[in-house]
Structures are given as structure tokens and as C-alpha cells.
C-alpha positions in Angstrom: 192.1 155.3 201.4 196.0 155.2 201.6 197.8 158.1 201.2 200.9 156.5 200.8 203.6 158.2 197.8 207.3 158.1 196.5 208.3 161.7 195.6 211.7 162.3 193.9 212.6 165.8 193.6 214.9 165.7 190.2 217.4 168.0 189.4 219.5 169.2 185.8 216.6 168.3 183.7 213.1 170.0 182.2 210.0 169.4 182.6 209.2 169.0 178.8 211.9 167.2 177.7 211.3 164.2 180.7 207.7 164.5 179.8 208.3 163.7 176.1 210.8 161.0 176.9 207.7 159.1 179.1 205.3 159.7 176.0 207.8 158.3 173.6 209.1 155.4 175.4 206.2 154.2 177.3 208.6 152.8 180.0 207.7 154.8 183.2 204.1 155.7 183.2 203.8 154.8 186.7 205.1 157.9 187.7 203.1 161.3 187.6 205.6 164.0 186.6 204.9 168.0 188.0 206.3 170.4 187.1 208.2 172.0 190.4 207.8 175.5 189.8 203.7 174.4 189.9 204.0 172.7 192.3 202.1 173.4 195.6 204.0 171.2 198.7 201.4 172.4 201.7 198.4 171.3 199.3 200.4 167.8 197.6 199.5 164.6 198.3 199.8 162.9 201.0 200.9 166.3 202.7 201.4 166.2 207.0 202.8 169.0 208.7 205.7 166.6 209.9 209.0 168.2 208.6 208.6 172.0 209.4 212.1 173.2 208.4 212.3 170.3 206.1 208.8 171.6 204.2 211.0 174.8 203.6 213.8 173.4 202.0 211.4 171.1 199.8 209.3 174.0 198.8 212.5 176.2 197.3 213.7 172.6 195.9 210.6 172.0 194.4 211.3 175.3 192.2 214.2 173.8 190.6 212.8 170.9 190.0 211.4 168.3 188.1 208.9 165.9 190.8 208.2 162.6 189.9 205.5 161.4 191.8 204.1 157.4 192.2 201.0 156.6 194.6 201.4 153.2 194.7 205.1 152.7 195.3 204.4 149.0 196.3 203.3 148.2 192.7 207.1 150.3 191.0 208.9 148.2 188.6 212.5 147.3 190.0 215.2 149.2 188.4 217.2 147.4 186.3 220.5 149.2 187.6 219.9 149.9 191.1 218.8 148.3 194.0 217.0 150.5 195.9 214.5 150.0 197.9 212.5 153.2 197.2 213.5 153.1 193.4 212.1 152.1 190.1 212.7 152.7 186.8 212.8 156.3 187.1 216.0 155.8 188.1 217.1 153.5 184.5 215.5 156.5 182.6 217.7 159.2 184.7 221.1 156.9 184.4 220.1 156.2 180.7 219.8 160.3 180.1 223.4 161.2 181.9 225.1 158.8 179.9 223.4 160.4 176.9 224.1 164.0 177.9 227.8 163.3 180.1 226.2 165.1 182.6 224.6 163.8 185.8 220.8 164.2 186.6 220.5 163.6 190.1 217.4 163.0 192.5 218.3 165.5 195.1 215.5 164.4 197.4 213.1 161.6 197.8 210.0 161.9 200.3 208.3 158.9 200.9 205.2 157.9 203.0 204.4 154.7 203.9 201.2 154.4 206.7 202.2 156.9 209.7 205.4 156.8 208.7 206.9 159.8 206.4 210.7 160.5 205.3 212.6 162.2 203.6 216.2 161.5 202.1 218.6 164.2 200.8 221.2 164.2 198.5 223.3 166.2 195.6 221.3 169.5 194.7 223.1 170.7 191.4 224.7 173.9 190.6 222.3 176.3 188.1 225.4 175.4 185.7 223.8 174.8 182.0 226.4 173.0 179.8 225.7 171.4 176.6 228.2 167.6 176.6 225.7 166.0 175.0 226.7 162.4 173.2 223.2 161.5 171.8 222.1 164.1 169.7 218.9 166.7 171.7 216.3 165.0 169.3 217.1 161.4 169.5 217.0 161.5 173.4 214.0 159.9 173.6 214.3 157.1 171.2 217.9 156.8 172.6 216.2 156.1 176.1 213.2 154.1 174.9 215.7 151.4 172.6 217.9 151.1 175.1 214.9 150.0 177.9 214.0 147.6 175.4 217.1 146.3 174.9 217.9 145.8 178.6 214.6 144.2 179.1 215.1 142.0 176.1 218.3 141.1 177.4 218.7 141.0 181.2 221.9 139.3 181.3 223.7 141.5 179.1 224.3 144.2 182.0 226.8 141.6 183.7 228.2 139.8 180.7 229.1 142.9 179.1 230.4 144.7 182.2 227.8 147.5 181.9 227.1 146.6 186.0 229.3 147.3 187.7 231.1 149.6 185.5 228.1 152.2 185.3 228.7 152.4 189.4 232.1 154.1 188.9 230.7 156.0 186.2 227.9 157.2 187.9 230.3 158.3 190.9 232.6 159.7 188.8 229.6 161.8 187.6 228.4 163.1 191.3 232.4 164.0 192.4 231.8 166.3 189.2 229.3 168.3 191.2 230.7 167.9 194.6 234.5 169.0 193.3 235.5 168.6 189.8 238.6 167.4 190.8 241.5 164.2 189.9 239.0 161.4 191.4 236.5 162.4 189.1 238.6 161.2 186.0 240.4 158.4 188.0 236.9 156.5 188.1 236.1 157.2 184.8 239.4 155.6 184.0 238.2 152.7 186.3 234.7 152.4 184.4 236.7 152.0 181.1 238.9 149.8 182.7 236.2 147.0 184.2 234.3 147.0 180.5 237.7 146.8 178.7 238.8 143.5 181.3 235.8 142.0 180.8 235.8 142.7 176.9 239.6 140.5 177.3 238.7 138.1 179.4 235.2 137.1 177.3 237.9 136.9 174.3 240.2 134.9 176.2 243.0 137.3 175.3 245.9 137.4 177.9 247.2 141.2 178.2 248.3 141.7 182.2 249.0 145.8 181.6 245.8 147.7 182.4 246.8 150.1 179.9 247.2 147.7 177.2 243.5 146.5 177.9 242.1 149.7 178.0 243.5 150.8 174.7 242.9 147.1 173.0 239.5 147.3 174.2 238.9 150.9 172.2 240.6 149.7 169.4 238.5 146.8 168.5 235.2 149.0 169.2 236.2 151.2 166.4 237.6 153.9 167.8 240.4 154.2 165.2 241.3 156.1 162.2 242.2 160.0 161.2 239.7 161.4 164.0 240.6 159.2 166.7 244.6 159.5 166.6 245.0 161.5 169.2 243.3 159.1 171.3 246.5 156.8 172.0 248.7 159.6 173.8 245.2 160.9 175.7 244.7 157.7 176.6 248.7 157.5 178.1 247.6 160.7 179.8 244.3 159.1 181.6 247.1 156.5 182.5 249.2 158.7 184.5 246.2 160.5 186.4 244.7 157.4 187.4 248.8 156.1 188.9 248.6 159.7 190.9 244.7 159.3 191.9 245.7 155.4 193.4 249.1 155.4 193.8 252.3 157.4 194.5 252.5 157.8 190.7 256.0 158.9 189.5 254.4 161.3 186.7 252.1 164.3 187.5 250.5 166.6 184.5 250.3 169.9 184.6 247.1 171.3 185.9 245.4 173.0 182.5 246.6 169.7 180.7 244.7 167.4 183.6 241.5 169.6 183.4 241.9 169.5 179.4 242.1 165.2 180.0 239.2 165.5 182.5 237.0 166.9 179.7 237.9 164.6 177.6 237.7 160.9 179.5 234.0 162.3 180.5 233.0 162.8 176.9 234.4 159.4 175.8 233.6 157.3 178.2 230.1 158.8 178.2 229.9 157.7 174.2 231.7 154.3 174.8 228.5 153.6 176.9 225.9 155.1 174.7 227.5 153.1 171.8 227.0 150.0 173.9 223.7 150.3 173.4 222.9 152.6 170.3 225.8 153.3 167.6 225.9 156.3 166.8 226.3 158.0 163.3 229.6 158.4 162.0 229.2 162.3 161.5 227.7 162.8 165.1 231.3 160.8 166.5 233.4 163.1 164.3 231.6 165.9 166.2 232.3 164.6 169.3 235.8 163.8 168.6 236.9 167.2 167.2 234.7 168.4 170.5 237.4 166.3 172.8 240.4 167.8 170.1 239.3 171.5 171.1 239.2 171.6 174.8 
């Protein structure tokens, strides 16, 4: 009988909460989910004694963790976002919820075995930092993550024709710098993300405006973010400007530091709700929220 496994070590989220989202949705039963600080690495599946100070650091991982485990990783649906070769669509289900929450949820290990040959791949391990940035609502999560499979599933082309790939690559990195330095670069590709879904919002209309700026801010306009609650978007948005000339060029303007870690705050949470609302509008009350939230930073 093979032994052979995907393991993805998953950090920044609970057990209960990923558990409800595969109930609800349906969309990634393939993968068994432990909960880490059950979880037993010397008696797993699939265990060799192979990676002796490796074992060690996946053991205190495992603690922090959420594991999401697949036995047959040659039968894994392909994600929908990612190529990856050991991937799936635990990954969809993991971009899907940091978009909802503006806050990344990062596999910070995957162990894989494959016949007599066993790996293991690092990456981020989070900071025990709890925040609460959340753009969907804490019980709508789910459903939030199970439409917005459907959707993509329905509509496979709709990723590229909207600009959702390869914008959600920037905004994915922008995400990660967040826990490697929360730092300028961080909200210059944020900047960037809006930028590729507002050019390819112009060019779809066949509009001609040259000044990234001026697409950026035409693009947010005719999504609806207008009106009383969103007026102090147009001098933010200037602001998000000026970062992203310092970030990528020699940029003539610099902002004071508390102002740029104020702006930070705020292109995370609205770029995080432009892509939710991409693929679930939101309530008007929940935006208001979320707008007075960006206003009180």
C-alpha cells in the first residue's frame, strides 16, 4: 500500500473555523484537516525518521498550526490561482479567506512524500499577532468562500478577463512583505494590484486615460466607491500615488512616516474589499463600517 501524502502545515487560522468552511462549501474534501496541537508527527502517516532536526521544527510547527493532509496527492484538483505542483485547492480556499480577512494565511511548510522520496518545503511562519481587518463579515466567511468557488468554477475565464490573475500575485505579495517587514513595498504592490485591475477595467471599456492615477481613481469611481463615506478617498488615493513614485522611482514627494503607516492601513483594507466585492457585494452598512474603519486609523 502507498504511503505517499501532501502535508501543509497552515498558519493564522483555526481549526474550527477551516473546518466549517470545508462543511459549508463542499469544495475541498480531499483534504483531511488535524488539528496541530493533536497532532502526533513521530506516529502520522507516512512518518520515516528522515529529517531529524527537521522532525523538531515540524513538531513545535505543528502546535501552531492548522495540517491539512491529502493521501492521494495524484488525484488533488488544480488550483484555480496557482500553479503549483504540490497544490490544490487548499490553496483557492486560503487566498479566498485573506482577501476576506486582509490578512494573509500562509502555508508555512509543506511535507510531501512521494515513493522513497520525502521533502519538505519551508516558508513564512507568522507572528502570534491576532488582528481583526476583516472585509467579509466572521459569519459569512464560509458562504463568502463557497460562492466565490462556484463562481470561479462557473466562470473560468473571468480570472484573466477581469484582471483578477495577475493582480491577486501582487496582492498576495504585498500580503507576505506584511509579515516579513511591514514596510513601503508592502503598499507599493497593493498600489500595483489596483493598478493592473483598474487598466484592464479601461482598456475592456476602450477608454483612453495614459495617467496611472487617473485610471486607478476612474476605475473606483465607476465600482461605486463614491458618495459622503468615500470622499476622503480622492486625496488617500493622491497619497497611495506618491508612495508608490518613492517605492519605484526617485519620487520628488515623501510623506511623513505616521501619515505613510496611516495610508498603509488603509490601501490593505480597500484593496482587500475591491477584491471581495469582485466576487460578492457587500452590504452597504458592512462598507460604511469599513470605510469609517479606514477614516479612524
Amino acid at each position: 500500500m502507498s504511503e505517499d501524502f501532501i502535508r501543509h502545515y497552515i498558519g493564522n487560522v483555526h481549526f474550527q473555523m477551516l473546518e466549517n468552511f470545508q462543511q459549508e462549501s463542499g469544495k475541498f474534501n480531499e483534504w483531511k484537516l488535524l488539528q496541530g496541537s493533536e497532532f502526533d508527527y513521530k506516529h502520522s502517516y507516512g512518518y520515516k525518521e528522515n529529517f531529524i532536526q527537521d522532525e523538531l521544527l515540524l513538531e513545535e510547527l505543528a502546535k501552531r498550526s492548522v495540517i491539512a493532509e491529502a493521501r492521494q496527492p495524484d488525484s488533488l484538483k488544480p488550483s484555480k490561482f496557482w500553479k503549483y505542483k504540490y497544490g490544490g485547492s487548499i490553496f483557492d480556499v486560503l487566498t479566498l479567506l485573506s482577501l476576506a480577512r486582509a490578512e494573509y494565511c500562509p502555508i508555512s511548510a509543506t511535507e510531501e512524500k512521494r515513493g522513497n522520496k520525502h521533502s519538505i518545503i519551508w516558508d513564512l511562519m507568522p507572528r502570534d499577532v491576532r488582528v481583526n481587518y476583516n472585509i467579509v463579515p466572521i459569519d459569512n466567511l464560509g458562504g463568502f468562500i463557497a460562492k466565490a468557488l462556484t463562481y470561479i468554477e462557473n466562470n473560468p475565464s473571468w480570472l484573466k478577463a477581469s484582471g483578477f490573475i495577475p493582480s491577486i500575485y501582487m496582492f498576495t505579495q504585498a500580503q507576505r512583505s506584511c509579515l516579513t517587514a511591514p514596510s513601503i513595498l508592502e503598499m507599493g504592490l497593493y498600489w500595483v494590484s489596483l493598478e493592473i485591475l483598474a487598466g484592464t477595467y479601461i482598456d475592456t471599456k476602450g477608454m483612453y486615460l495614459p495617467r496611472k492615477r487617473d485610471r486607478v481613481k476612474c476605475f473606483i469611481s465607476d465600482k461605486g466607491y463614491t458618495g459622503n463615506i468615500w470622499v476622503f478617498l480622492d486625496e488617500v488615493i493622491d497619497d497611495w500615488y506618491i508612495a508608490r513614485n518613492d517605492l519605484f522611482h526617485e519620487g520628488t514627494e515623501k510623506l511623513p512616516i505616521e501619515l505613510l503607516a496611516k495610508r498603509g492601513k488603509q490601501i490593505r483594507d480597500f484593496t482587500s474589499l475591491v477584491f471581495v466585492e469582485m466576487l460578492q457585494k457587500q452590504e452597504d452598512a458592512r462598507k460604511s463600517e469599513i470605510a469609517t474603519r479606514m477614516q479612524n486609523y
